[in-house]
N, C-alpha and C positions, 0 to 999 in steps of 0.2 A: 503604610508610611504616611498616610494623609493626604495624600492627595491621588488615590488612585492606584499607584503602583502596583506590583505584583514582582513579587522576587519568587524565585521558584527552583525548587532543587529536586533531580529524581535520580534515584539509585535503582537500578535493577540485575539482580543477580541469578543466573540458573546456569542448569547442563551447558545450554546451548547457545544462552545470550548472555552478555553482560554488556550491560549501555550504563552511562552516566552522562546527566545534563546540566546544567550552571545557566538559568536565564534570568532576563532581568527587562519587563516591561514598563512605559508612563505616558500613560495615554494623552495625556495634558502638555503642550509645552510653546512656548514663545504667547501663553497666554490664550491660542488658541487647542479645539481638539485633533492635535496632529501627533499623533504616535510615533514615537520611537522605541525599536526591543532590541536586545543583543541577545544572543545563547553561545556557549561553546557547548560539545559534544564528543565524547566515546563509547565508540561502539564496537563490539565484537557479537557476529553471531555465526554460527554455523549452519548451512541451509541441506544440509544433508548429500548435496554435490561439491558442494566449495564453501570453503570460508570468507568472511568477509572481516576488514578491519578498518576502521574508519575514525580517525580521528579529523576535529574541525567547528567553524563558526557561523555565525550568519548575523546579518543586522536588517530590520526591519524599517525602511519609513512611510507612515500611512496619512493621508488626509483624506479629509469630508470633499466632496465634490457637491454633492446636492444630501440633501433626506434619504438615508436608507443606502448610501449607496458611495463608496470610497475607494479610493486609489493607492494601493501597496508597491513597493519595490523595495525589493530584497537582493543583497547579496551575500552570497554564498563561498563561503574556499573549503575543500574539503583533501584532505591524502588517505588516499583509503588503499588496502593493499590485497589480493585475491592468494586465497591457495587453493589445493587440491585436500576433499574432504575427506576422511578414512574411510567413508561411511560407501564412497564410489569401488572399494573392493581393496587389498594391499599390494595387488601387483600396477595399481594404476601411480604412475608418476609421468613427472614432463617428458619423460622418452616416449611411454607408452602413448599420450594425448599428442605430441608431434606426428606419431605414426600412423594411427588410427582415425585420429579426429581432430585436423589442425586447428579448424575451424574454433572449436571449443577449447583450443591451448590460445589461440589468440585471444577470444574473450575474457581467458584469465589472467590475459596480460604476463604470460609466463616468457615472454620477450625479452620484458621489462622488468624481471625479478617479481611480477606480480603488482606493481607499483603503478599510478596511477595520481594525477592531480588535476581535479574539477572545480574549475572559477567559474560560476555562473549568474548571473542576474536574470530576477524575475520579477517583470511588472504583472502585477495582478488586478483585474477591476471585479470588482464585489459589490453586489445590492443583494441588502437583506431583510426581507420584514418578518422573519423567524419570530414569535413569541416568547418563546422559550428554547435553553440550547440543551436539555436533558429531556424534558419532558413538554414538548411541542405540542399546541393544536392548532394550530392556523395559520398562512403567510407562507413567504417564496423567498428563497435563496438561489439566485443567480452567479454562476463565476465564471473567468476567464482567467486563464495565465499561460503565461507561455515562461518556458525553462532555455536561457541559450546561456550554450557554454562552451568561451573560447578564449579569451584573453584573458592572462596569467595561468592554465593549467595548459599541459598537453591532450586535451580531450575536446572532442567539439562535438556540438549536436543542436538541438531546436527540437522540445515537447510542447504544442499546445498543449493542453489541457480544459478542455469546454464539462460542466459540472451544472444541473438544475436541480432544485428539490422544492419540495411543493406538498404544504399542508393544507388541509382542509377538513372543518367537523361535518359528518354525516348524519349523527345523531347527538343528542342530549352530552350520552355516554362511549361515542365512538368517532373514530378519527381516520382518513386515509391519508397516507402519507405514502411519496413515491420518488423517485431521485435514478437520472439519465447522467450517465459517466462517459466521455470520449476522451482519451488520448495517442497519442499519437509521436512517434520519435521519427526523426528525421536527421541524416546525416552524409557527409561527403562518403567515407567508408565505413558499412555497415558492420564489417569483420572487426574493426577497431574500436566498437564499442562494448565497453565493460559489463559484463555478466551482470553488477550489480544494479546498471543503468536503463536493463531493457523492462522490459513492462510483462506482470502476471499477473493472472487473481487466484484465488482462493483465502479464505480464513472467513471469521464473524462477521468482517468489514467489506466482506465484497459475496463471494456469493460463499453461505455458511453451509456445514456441512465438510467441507472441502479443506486439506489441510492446508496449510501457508507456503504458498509460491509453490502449487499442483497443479493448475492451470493454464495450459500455453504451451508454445512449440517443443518438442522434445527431440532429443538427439538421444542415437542408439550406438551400439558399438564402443562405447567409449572403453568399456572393458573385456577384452579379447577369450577372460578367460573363464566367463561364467555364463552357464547357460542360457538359451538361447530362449527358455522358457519363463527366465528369472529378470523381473523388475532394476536389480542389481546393477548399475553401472550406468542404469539410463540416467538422463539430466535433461531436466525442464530450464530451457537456455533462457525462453520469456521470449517476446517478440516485438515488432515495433508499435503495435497499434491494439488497442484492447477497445471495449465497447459493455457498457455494465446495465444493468437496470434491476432498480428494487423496488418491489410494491410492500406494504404494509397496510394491514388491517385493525386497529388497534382498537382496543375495550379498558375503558378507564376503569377499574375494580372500586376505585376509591381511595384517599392520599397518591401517595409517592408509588404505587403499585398499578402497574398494566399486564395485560394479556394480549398480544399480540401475535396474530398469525402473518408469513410471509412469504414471498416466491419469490427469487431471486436469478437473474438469466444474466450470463456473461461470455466473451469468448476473445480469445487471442491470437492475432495472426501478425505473420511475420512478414519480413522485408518482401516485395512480390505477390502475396497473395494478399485475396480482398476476403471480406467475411462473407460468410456463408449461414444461410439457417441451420445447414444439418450440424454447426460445429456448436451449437450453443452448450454448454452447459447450464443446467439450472436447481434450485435447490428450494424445498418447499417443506413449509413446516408450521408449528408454535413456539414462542417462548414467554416464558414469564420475564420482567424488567421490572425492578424495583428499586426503588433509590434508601443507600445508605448517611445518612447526616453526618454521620460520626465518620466517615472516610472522603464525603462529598462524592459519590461514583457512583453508577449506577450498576448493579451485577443481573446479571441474565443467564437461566438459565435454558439452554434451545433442547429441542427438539427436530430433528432433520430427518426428511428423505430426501436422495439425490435420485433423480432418474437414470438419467445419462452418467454412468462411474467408469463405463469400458473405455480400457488405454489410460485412465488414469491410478495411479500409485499413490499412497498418503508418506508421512515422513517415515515411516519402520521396513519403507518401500518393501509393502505388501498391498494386496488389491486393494484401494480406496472402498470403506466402510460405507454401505447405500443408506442406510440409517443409522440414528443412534444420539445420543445427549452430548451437549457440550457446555460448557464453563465456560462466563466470558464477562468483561466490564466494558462498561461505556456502551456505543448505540453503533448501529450500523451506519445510520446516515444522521 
């Protein structure tokens, strides 16, 4: 639009998700460079325990504080509403999770018809001397934010979120790249907070290999009537506190095209308990990343072994895969 802007629309349609986005960025304004963005959002996805629905917006304001390094604050309104997944067996419904596992019918807000409203503001401070946001060799990205949410929804909480990442060239044609994740939720009552709000990893974005939200506290029992030997019923609740770490090794091949090996170690623990070494999870592997012009995205495809897969289930909730290829766009960190 000439000065900057970015208007920006995404549609995403599948099995299991369907989101759609409306934003609208300008980095430029009162003559200096102070950002402002708006988005609204829908989103429906199904997590293979529960579903999630979320409709909502956010507004972003940024200034420069010094070189490299700016001051965010966001708010946030969201109505998002919880159900019970087909996918947890068909005799499980809100009678069955009151009986068995209250714990997990309060998470889904089945109190409250499932319903849910989270007003949040988040001040973020950022320094970043990144080179490049696809294809990086050198410079440090630093964050801070913290998530509290309380006034105007029924939901309350406080997530720091502390985030480093750090390039640096080792040779001519090679690059170490590495990025330390902590976060952390915090809240008056722990049982009252929403399924979709606690904290997991697994996917390409946090430790690969692993499928999306496999990682983190699990609850059992939830279905009374299926084997005691069968993955079926279980549900990864997520916990309050996660801790991530990625190293990477990168080989410049030449253009928009790298070769990248990586290890990746993360782990999830809940209200009460502190992390432990022996819960790590971790994921090691290759991938190739290359960048497309004509789409603007980088696709990747990996290569994984996972060590540590015992007690963990993938989304077909069957034994989590210890090796094997995956299909993916954009970068890990």
């Amino acid at each position: 639009m000439g000065r900057g802007e970015t208007f920006g629309v995404s549609v995403q349609r599948g099995q299991w998700a369907n989101n759609s986005q409306l934003s609208f960025t300008r980095p430029y304004n009162f003559g200096r460079p102070i950002s402002l963005g708006t988005q609204i959002f829908s989103r429906e996805i199904d997590w293979f325990s529960f579903r999630e629905k979320t409709v909502g917006g956010s507004s972003t304001f940024g200034i420069p504080l010094r070189l490299f390094t700016r001051m965010f604050v966001t708010y946030s309104l969201e109505n998002s509403q919880a159900s019970i997944s087909e996918y947890l067996g068909r005799n499980v419904d809100a009678s069955y999770l009151a009986a068995y596992n209250p714990f997990f019918a309060d998470a889904l807000l089945l109190g409250s018809d499932g319903k849910r409203t989270v007003s949040k503001v988040t001040p973020q401070l950022q320094h970043n001397t990144v080179d490049h946001p696809i294809f990086p060799s050198q410079g440090k990205s630093l964050s801070l934010a913290l998530e509290l949410a309380g006034a105007g929804g029924n939901t309350r909480f406080v997530k720091p979120i502390l985030e480093a990442t750090v390039y640096r060239p080792h040779t001519a044609r090679t690059i170490i790249g590495a990025r330390v994740q902590y976060r952390h939720l915090q809240a008056g009552n722990p049982e009252m907070i929403p399924v979709f709000e606690r904290l997991w990893l697994g996917d390409e974005y946090s430790i690969r290999g692993f499928d999306i939200r496999r990682v983190g506290p699990t609850l059992s029992d939830v279905n009374p009537d299926v084997p005691n030997n069968s993955y079926q019923g279980l549900i990864v609740m997520g916990g309050n506190k996660s801790l991530l770490l990625n190293l990477e090794y990168q080989f410049v091949l030449g253009g928009p095209v790298r070769l990248v090996t990586f290890y990746d170690a993360g782990q999830v623990q809940d209200f009460g308990r502190e992390f432990s070494m022996n819960d790590f999870r971790t994921s090691t592997g290759v991938e190739l990343r290359f960048f497309m012009p004509m789409l603007n995205v980088p696709f990747r495809l990996i290569y994984y072994y996972n060590p540590q897969v015992e007690g963990i289930f993938n989304d077909r909730y069957q034994p989590q895969e210890r090796h094997g290829f995956r299909f993916a766009m954009g970068t890990t960190f």
